[in-house]
C-alpha positions as CSV (number, residue, x, y, z in Angstrom):
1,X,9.7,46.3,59.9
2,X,6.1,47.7,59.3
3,X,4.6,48.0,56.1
4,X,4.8,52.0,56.4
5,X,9.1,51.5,56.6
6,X,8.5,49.1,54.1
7,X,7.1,51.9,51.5
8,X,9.0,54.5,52.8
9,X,12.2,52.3,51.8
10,X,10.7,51.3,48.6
11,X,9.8,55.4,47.7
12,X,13.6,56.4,48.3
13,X,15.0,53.6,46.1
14,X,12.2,55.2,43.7
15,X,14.1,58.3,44.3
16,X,17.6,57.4,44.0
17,X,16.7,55.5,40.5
18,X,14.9,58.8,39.3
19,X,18.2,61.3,40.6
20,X,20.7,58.2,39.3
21,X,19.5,58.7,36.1
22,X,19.3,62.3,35.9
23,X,22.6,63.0,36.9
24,X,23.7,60.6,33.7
25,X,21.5,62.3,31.7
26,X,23.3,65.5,32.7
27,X,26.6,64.4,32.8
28,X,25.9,63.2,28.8
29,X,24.4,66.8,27.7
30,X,26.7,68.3,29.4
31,X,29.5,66.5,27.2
32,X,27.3,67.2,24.1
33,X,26.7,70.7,24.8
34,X,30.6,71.1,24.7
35,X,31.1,70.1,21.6
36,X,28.1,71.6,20.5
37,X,29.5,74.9,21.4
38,X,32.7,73.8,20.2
39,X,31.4,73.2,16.8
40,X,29.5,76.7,16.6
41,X,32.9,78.7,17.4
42,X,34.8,76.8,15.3
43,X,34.5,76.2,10.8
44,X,33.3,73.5,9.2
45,X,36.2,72.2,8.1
46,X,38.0,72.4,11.6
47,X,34.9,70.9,13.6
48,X,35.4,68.1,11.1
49,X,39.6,68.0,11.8
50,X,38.0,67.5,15.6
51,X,35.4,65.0,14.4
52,X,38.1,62.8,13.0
53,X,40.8,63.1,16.1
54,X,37.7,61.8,18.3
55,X,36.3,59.6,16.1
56,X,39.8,58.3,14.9
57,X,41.2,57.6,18.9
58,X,37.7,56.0,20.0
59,X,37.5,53.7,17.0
60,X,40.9,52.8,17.6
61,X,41.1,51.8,20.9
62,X,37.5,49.8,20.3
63,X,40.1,47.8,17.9
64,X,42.8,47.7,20.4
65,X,40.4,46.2,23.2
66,X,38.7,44.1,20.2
67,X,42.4,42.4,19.6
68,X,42.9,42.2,23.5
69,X,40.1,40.7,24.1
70,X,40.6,38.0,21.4
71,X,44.9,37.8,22.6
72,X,43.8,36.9,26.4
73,X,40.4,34.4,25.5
74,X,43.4,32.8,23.6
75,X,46.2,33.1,26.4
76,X,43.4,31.7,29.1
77,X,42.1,28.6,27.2
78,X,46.1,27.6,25.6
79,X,47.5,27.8,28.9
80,X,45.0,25.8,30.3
81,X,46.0,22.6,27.9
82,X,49.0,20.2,27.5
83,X,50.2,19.1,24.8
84,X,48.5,15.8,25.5
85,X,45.2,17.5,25.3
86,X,45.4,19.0,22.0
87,X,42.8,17.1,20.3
88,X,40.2,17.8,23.1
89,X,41.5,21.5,22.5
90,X,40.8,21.8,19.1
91,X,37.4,19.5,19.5
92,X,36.1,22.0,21.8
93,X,36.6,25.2,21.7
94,X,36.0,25.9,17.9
95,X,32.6,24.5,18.4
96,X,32.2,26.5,21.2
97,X,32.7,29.3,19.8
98,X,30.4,29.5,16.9
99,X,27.6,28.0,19.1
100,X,28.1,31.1,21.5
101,X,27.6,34.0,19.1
102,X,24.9,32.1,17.6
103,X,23.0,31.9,21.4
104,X,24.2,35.5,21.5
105,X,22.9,36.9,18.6
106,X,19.9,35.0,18.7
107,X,19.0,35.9,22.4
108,X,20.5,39.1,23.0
109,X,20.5,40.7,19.7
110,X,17.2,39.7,18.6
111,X,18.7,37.4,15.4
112,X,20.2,40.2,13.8
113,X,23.3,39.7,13.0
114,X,24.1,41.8,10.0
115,X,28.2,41.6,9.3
116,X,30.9,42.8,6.6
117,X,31.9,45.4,4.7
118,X,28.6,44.7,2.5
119,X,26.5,46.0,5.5
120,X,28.4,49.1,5.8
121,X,28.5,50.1,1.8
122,X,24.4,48.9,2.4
123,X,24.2,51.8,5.1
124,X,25.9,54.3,3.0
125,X,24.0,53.8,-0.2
126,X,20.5,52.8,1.4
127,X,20.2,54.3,4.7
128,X,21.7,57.7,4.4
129,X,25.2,56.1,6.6
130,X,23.2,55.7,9.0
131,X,24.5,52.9,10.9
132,X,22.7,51.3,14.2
133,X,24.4,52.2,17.7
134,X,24.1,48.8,18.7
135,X,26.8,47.9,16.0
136,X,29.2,50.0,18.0
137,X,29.8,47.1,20.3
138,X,27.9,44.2,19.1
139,X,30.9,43.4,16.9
140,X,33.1,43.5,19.4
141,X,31.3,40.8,21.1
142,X,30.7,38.5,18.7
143,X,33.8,38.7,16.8
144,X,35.8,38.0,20.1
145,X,33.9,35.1,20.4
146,X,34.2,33.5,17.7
147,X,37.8,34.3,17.1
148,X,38.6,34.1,20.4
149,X,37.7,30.3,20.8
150,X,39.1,29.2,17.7
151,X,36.9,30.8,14.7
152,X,39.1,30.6,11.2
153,X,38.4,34.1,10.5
154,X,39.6,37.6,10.8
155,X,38.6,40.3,13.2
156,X,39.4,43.5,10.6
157,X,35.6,43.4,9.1
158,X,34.0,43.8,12.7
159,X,36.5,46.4,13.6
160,X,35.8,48.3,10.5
161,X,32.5,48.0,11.3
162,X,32.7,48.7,15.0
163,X,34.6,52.0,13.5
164,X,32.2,52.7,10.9
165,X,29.1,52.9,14.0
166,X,31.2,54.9,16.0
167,X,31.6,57.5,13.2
168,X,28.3,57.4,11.7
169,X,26.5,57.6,15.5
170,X,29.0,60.7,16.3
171,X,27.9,62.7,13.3
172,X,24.8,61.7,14.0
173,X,24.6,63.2,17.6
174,X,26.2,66.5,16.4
175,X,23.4,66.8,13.4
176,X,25.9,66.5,11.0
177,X,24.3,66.0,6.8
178,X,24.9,63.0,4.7
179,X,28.1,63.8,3.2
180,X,29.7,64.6,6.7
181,X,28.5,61.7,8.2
182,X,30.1,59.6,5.6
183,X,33.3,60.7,5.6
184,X,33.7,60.0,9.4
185,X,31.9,56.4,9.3
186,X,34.7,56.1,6.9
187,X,37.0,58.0,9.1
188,X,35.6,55.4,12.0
189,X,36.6,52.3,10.0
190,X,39.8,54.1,8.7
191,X,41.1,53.5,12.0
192,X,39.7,50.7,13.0
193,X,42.2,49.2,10.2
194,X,44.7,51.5,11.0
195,X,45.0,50.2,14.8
196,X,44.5,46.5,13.7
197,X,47.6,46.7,11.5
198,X,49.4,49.4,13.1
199,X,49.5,50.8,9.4
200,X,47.4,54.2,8.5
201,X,47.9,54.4,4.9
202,X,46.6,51.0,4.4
203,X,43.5,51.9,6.2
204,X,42.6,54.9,4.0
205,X,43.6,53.2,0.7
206,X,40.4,50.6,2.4
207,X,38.1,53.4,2.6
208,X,39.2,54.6,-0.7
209,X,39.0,51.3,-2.3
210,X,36.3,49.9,-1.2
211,X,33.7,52.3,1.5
212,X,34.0,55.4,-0.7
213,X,33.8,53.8,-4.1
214,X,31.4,56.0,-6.2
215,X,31.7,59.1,-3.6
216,X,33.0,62.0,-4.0
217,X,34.8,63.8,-1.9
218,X,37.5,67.3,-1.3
219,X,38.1,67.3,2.3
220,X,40.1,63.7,3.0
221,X,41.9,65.5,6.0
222,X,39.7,64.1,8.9
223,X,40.1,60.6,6.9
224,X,44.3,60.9,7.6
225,X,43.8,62.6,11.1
226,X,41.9,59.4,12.0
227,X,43.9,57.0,10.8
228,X,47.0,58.1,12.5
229,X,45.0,58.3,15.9
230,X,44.0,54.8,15.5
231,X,47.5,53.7,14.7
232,X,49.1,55.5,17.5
233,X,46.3,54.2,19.8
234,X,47.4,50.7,18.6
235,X,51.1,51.3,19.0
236,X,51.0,52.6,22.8
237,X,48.5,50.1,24.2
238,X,49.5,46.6,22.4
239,X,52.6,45.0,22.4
240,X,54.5,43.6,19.4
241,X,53.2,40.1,20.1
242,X,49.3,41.1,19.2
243,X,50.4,43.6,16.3
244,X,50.8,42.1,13.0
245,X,54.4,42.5,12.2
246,X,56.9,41.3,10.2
247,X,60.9,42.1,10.8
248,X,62.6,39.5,9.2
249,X,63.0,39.4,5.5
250,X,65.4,40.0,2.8
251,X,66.2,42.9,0.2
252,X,64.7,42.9,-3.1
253,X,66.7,41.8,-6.2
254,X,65.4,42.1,-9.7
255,X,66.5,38.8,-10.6
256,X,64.0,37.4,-8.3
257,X,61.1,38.9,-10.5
258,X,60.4,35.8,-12.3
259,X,59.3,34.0,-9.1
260,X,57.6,36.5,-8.1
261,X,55.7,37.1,-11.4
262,X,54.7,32.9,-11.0
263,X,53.3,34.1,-6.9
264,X,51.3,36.5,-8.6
265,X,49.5,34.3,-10.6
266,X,48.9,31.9,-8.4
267,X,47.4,34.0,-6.0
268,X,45.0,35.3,-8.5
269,X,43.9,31.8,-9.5
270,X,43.5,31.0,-5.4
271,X,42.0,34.3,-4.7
272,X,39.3,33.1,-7.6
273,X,39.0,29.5,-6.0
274,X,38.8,30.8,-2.1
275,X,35.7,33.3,-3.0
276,X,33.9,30.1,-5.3
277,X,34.1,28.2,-2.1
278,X,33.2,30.9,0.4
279,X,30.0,31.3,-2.0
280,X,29.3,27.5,-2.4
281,X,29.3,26.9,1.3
282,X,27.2,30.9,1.5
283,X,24.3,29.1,-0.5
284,X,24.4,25.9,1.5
285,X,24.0,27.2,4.8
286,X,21.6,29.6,3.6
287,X,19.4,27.4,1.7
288,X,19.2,24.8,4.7
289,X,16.2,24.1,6.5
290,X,17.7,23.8,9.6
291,X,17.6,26.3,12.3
292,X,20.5,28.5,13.1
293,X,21.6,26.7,16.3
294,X,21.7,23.6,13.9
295,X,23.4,25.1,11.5
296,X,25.9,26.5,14.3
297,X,26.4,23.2,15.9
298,X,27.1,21.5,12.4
299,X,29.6,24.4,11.6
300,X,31.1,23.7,14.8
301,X,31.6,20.6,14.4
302,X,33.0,20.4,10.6
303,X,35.7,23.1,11.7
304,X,36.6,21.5,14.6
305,X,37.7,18.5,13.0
306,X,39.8,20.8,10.6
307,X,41.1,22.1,13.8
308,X,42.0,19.2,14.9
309,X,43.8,17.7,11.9
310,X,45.2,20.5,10.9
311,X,46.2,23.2,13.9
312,X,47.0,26.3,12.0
313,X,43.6,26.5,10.7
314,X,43.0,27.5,14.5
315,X,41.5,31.3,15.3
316,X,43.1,34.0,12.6
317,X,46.5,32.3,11.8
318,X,48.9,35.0,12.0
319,X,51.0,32.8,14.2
320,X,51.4,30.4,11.5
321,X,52.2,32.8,8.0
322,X,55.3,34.0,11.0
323,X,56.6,30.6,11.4
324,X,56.3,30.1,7.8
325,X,58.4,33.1,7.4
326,X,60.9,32.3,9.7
327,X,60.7,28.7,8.6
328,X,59.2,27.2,11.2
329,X,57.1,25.1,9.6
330,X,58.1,21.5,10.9
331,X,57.3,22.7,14.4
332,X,53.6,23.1,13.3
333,X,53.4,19.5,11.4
334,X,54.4,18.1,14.7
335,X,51.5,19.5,16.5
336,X,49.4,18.4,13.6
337,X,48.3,14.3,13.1
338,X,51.3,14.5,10.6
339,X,53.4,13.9,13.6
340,X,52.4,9.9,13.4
341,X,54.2,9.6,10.3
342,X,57.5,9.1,9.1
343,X,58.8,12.7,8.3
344,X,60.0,13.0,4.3
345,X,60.7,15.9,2.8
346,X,57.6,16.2,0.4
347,X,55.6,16.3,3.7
348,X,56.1,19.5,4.3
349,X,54.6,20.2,0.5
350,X,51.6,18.1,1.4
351,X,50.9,19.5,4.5
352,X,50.6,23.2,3.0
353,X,48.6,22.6,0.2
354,X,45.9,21.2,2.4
355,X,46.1,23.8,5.1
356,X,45.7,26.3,1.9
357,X,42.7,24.4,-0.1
358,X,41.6,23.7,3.7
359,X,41.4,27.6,5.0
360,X,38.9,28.6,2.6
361,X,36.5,26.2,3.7
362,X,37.5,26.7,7.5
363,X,37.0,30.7,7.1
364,X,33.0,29.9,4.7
365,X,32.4,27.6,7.4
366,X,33.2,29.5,10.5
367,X,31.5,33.0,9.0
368,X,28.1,31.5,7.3
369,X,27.6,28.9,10.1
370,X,27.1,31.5,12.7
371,X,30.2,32.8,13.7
372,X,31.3,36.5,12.8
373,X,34.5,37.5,11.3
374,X,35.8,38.6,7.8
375,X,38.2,37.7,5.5
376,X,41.0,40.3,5.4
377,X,43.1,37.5,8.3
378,X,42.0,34.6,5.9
379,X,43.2,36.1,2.6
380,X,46.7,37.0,4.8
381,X,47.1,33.4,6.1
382,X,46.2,32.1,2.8
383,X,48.1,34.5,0.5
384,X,51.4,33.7,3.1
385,X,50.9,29.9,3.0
386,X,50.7,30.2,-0.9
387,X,53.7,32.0,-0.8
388,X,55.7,29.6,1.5
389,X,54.1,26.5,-0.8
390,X,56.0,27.9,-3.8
391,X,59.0,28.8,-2.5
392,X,59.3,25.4,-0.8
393,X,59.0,24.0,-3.6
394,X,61.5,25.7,-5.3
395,X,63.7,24.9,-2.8
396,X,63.0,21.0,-3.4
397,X,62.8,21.0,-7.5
398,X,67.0,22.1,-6.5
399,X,66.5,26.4,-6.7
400,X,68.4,27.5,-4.4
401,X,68.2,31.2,-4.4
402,X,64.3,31.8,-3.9
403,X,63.7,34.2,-1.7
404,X,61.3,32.3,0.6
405,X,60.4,35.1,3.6
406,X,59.7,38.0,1.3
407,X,57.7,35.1,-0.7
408,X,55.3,34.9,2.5
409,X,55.2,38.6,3.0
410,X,53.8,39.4,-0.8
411,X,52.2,36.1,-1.1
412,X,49.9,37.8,1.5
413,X,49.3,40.9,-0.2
414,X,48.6,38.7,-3.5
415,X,45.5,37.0,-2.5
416,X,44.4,39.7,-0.4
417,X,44.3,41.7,-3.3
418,X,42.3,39.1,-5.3
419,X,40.1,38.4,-2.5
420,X,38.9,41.8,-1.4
421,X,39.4,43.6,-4.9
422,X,42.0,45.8,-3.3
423,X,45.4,45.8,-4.5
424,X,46.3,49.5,-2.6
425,X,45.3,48.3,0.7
426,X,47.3,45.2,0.6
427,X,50.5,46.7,-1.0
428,X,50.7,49.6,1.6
429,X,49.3,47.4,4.6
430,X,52.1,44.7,3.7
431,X,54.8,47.7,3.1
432,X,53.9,49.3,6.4
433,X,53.6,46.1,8.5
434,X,56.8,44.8,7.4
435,X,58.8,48.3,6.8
436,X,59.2,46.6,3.1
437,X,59.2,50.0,1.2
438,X,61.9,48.5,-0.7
439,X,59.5,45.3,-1.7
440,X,56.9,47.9,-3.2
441,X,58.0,46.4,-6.8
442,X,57.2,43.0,-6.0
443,X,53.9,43.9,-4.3
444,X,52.8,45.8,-7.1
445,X,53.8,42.7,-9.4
446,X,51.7,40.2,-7.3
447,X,48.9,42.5,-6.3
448,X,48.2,43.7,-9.6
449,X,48.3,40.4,-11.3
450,X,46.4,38.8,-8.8
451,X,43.7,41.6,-8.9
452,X,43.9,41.8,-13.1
453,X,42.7,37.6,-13.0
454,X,40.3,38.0,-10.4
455,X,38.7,41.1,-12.3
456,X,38.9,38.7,-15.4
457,X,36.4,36.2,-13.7
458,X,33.9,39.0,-11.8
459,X,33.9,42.6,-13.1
460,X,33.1,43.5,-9.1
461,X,33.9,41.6,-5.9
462,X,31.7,38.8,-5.7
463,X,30.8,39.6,-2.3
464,X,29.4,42.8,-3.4
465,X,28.1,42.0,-6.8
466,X,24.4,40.9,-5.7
467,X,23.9,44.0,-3.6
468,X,25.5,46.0,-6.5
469,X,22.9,44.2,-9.1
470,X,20.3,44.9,-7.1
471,X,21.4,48.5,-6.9
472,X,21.9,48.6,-3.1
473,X,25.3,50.0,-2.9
474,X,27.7,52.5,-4.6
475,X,29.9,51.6,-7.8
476,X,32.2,53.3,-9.9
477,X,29.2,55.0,-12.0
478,X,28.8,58.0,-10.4
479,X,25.2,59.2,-12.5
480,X,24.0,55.8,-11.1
481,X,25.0,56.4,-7.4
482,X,23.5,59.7,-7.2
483,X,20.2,58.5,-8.6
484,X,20.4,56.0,-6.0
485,X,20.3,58.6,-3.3
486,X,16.9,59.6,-4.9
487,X,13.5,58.5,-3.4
488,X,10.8,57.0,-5.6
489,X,8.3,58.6,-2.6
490,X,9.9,62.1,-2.8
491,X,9.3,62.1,-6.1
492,X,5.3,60.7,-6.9
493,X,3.2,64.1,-7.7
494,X,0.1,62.7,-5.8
495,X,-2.3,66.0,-6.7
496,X,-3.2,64.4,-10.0
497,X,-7.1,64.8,-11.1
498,X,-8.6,61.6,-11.0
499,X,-12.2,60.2,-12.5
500,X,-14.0,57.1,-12.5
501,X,-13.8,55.0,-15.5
502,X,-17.9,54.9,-16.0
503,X,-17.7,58.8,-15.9
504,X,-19.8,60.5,-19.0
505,X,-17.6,62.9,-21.1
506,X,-18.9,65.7,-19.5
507,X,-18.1,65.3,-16.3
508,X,-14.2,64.6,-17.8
509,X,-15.0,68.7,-19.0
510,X,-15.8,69.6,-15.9
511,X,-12.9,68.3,-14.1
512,X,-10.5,70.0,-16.8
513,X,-11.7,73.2,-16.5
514,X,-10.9,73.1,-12.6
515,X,-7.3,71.6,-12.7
516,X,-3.9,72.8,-14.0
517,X,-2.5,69.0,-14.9
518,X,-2.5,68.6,-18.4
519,X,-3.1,64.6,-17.9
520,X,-6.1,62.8,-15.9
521,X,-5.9,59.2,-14.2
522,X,-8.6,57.1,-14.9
523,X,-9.4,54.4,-12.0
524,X,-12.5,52.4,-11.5
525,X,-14.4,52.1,-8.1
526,X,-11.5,50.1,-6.2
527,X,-9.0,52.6,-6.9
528,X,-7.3,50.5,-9.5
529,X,-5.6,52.4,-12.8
530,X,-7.5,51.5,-15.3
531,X,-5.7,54.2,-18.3
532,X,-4.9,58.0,-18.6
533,X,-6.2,60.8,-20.5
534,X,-3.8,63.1,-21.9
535,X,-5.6,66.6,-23.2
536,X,-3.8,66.8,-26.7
537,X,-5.6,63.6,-27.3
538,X,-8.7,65.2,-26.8
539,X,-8.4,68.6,-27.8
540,X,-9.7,68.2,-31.0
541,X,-13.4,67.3,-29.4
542,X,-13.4,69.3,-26.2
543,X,-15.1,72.2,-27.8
544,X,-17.3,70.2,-29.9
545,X,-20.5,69.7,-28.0
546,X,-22.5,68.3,-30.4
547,X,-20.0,65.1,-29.6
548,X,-20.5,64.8,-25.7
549,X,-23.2,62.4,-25.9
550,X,-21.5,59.6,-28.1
551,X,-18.4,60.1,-25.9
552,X,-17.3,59.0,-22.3
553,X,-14.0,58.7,-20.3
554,X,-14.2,55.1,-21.1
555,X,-13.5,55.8,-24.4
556,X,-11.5,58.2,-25.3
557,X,-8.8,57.3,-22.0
558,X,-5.3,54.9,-22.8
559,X,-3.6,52.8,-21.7
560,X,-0.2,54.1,-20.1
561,X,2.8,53.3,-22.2
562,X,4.6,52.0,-18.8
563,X,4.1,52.3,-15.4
564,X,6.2,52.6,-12.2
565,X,6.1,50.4,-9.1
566,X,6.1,52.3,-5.7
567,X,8.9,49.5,-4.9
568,X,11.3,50.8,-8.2
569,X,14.3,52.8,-7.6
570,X,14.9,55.8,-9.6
571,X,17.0,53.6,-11.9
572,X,14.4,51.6,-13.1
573,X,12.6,54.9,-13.3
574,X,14.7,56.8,-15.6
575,X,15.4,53.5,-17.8
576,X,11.3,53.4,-18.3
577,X,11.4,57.0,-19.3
578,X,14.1,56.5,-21.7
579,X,12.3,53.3,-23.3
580,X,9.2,55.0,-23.6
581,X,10.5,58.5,-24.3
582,X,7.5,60.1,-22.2
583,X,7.8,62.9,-19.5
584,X,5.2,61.6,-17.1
585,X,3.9,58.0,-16.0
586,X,1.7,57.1,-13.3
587,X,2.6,55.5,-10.2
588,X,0.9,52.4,-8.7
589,X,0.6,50.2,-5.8
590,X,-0.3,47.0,-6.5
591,X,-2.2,48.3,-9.2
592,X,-3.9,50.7,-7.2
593,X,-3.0,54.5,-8.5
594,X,-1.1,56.8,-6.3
595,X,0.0,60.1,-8.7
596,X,3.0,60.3,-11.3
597,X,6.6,61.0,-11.8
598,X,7.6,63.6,-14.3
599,X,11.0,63.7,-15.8
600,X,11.8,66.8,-14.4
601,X,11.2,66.2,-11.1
602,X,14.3,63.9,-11.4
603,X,16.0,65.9,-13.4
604,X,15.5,68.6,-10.7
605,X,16.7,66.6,-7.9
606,X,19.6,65.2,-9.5
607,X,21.1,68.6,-10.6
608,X,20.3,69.5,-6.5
609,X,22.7,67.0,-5.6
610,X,25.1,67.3,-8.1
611,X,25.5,70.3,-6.7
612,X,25.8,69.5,-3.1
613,X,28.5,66.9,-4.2
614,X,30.6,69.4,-6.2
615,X,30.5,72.4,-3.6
């Protein structure tokens, strides 16, 4: 071929690339022009009902091909093992896993790996729920590692945050304000729980519990629309085996309230024990000198071992809390190293309490080590084991008549409520997943209880409490969450006369008599605040001439009762007005000056979006 063909070839590839990509580009804005015009022939309120029916079905079925992804990694690597092989198994693949989405996020994310429900309430409060496109699949992929291959931990948080992506970036795209573009990231991760339990009031009592604490809102419609798309999503596409479900339990009887008043406690006091761990083994992985793939390969290795003695720690464990509930539980202490034992009764007893102290570690381990995944499954397992502990041993002190199944299926919404500081989402998600409407008395006996002990040791949830210290998230003070929304930047006054501090007196009256302020910063020749002038302090001289000469700005300037960092937020700002009880401080930089901040101007803004919120 000659060198002309050669170019010739090469210039229509060119030109294939060039019309490839213009027809996707076309293809795209001609999808967003549709809904563009949609949205201008249609009202606010119904563009929004849209929003949520689109947003709602798309976060749904990223959930659906999340959990299918994570049901067929585990079909393909269990049906490739005997019995024989176990050990290898459970050696292998939970190392594996962690390892992987360490390489992944390291190489093909760039190392950032930001997970949970903390980085969503982060987005919301800090970066205006504005959440990163890439989260609207990166999730997916790590998560179904992880899990997939073993990973003690639960894939809820990276749906919900998968959802929460796909809301915010849709809102986005349509130009959408803050307030809209809220409620569907929350309508987005409303869903995503909704299709991961099959159970749509349970995921709105999560974005109403925990995404949309300290924001206020009137329109919750696209929130329900959403939340029954993902759930319907969810019920077409899966089957029963990858849903969480429960069928078999019993009818309540009040006589049983005793026992379940004793679950209730002890889930609080294990939902207070499994968040001290997860924190402990938090600060040790953190604080470790090691490098991530270190720290991956160690993590691997220390849940691999709890793998391996103890198989129901394996991937998210709803397998397990069903055998417990259908009393299976022998057939899972003879897969474990139990099985080289003689078998008495107390076994049983043994084996659950470690699999239950045991998870908590598995879960820190597998999540802090380098793995992603949260701990909605975790707190499920856990709560379920707890509740199959107790009524066990029941069962062996000679009660006869403990209820054990429904003592797995409220054990679970027990320490899910005291782990996640949510006692709505786990009553209605256990209610819906197991059609227990009739068990709503017990799971409002446990949930509350457990939530009431864990609120008795943190006043927030501890995963949320440093952010919420630090004023990075919303609370329950509304005053404080709107003053979070306010910029330190947006608010600096930066035309404020300024004079050196070596200035003569004079000079200080000619620059009053050509400005408006009623204050002056003093710097000297680096820029650096040195003091103020305020002119009632010197309006007593100013038209005393006969005083220039003994005066100069040196003199007769202050030093500022406080002063304001460029890095405070508002609330640090307002609490050094209210100290000081001024109306204006300057603003600095490292101790360079940059203008002031009045009172007012706050005041200003703040009644501007008080309104906004209350319209």
């Amino acid at each position: 071929m000659s060198k002309y063909s050669k170019l010739k070839q090469f210039h229509n590839f060119l030109k294939f690339q060039r019309d490839f990509r213009a027809n996707s580009v076309q293809k795209v804005r001609s999808y967003e022009i549709i809904l563009l015009w949609v949205r201008k022939h249609l009202s606010h309120s119904h563009f929004l009902i849209l929003s949520g029916i689109l947003v709602g079905c798309t976060a749904g079925l990223a959930g659906v091909v999340l959990k299918m992804l994570v049901h067929y990694i585990h079909y393909l690597i269990t049906s490739k093992f005997q019995f024989e092989q176990q050990i290898v198994f459970y050696v292998v693949f939970p190392l594996l896993g962690i390892v992987l989405t360490t390489l992944v996020v390291l190489y093909i994310y760039r190392g950032n790996d930001r997970k949970g429900i903390p980085a969503i309430l982060y987005e919301i409060a800090q970066n205006s729920s504005l959440v990163s496109p890439v989260k609207m699949y990166s999730q997916i992929v790590q998560s179904a590692i992880t899990v997939g291959l073993g990973g003690s931990a639960g894939l809820e948080s990276p749906i919900a945050v998968t959802g929460s992506a796909i809301g915010s970036n849709f809102a986005k795209t349509y130009k959408l304000d803050y307030k809209d573009r809220t409620l569907l990231l929350a309508a987005g991760a409303t869903a995503g729980i909704a299709s991961a339990f099959n159970a749509p009031i349970a995921g709105m009592m999560f974005a109403f519990e925990i995404l949309l604490t300290g924001v206020v809102f009137t329109d919750f419609i696209p929130l329900v629309v959403a939340a029954v798309c993902g759930s319907l999503v969810s019920r077409v596409i899966l089957n029963e085996e990858a849903l969480f479900q429960f069928t078999s339990r019993q009818a309540f009887n009040y006589k049983n309230i005793p026992f379940y008043i004793v679950l209730g406690v002890a889930c609080g006091l294990y939902a207070r024990y499994f968040v001290v761990i997860s924190q402990w083994v938090e600060h040790q992985f953190k604080h470790s000198k090691r490098s991530r793939l270190q720290k991956a390969l160690i993590a691997g290795a220390l849940l691999s071992l709890l793998c391996v003695i103890f198989p129901p720690l394996f991937g998210e464990g709803y397998t397990a809390v069903k055998g417990w509930a259908t009393g299976q539980a022998t057939t899972f202490m003879e897969a474990s190293f139990f099985k080289y034992f003689t078998f008495h009764e107390w076994f049983i007893l043994l084996f659950l309490g470690f699999i239950c102290l045991l998870k908590a570690f598995a879960t820190s381990i597998t999540i802090y080590g380098g793995g992603n995944g949260g701990n909605f499954a975790p707190a499920l397992f856990a709560g379920g084991t707890l509740g199959y502990f107790i009524a066990t041993l029941c069962t062996q002190l000679g009660i006869t008549d403990v209820p054990t199944t429904n003592m797995v299926i409220v054990g679970m919404a027990g320490v899910m409520s005291g782990v996640l500081y949510a006692p709505l989402t786990a009553i209605f998600l256990i209610a819906e997943s197991s059609s227990g409407y009739d068990l709503f008395i017990p799971l409002m006996i446990v949930s509350v209880t457990s939530f009431l002990i864990a609120k008795r040791f943190s006043a927030i949830s501890p995963d949320l409490k440093p952010l919420a210290d630090e004023g990075k998230i919303f609370t329950r003070e509304h005053d404080q969450n709107l003053l979070l929304l306010l910029n330190t930047s947006d608010l600096v006054d930066q035309d404020i006369p300024e004079i050196n501090i070596y200035a003569s007196f004079t000079e200080l009256i000619d620059l009053i008599s050509k400005g408006k302020k009623n204050f002056i910063a003093v710097t000297n020749d680096e820029h650096v605040l040195e003091g103020i002038i305020l002119l009632d302090d010197i309006r007593p001289v100013m038209f005393n001439k006969d005083m220039y000469d003994e005066l100069s700005v040196q003199k007769v300037m202050v030093n500022p009762v406080a002063t304001i960092n460029t890095s405070d937020d508002v609330r640090e700002i307002v609490k050094k007005f209210d100290e000081t009880n001024t109306w204006n401080l300057p603003v600095v930089d490292e101790h360079r000056f940059v203008g002031f901040i009045s009172k007012s101007s706050i005041l200003n803004q703040y009644r501007q979006l008080l309104k906004e919120y209350s319209s």
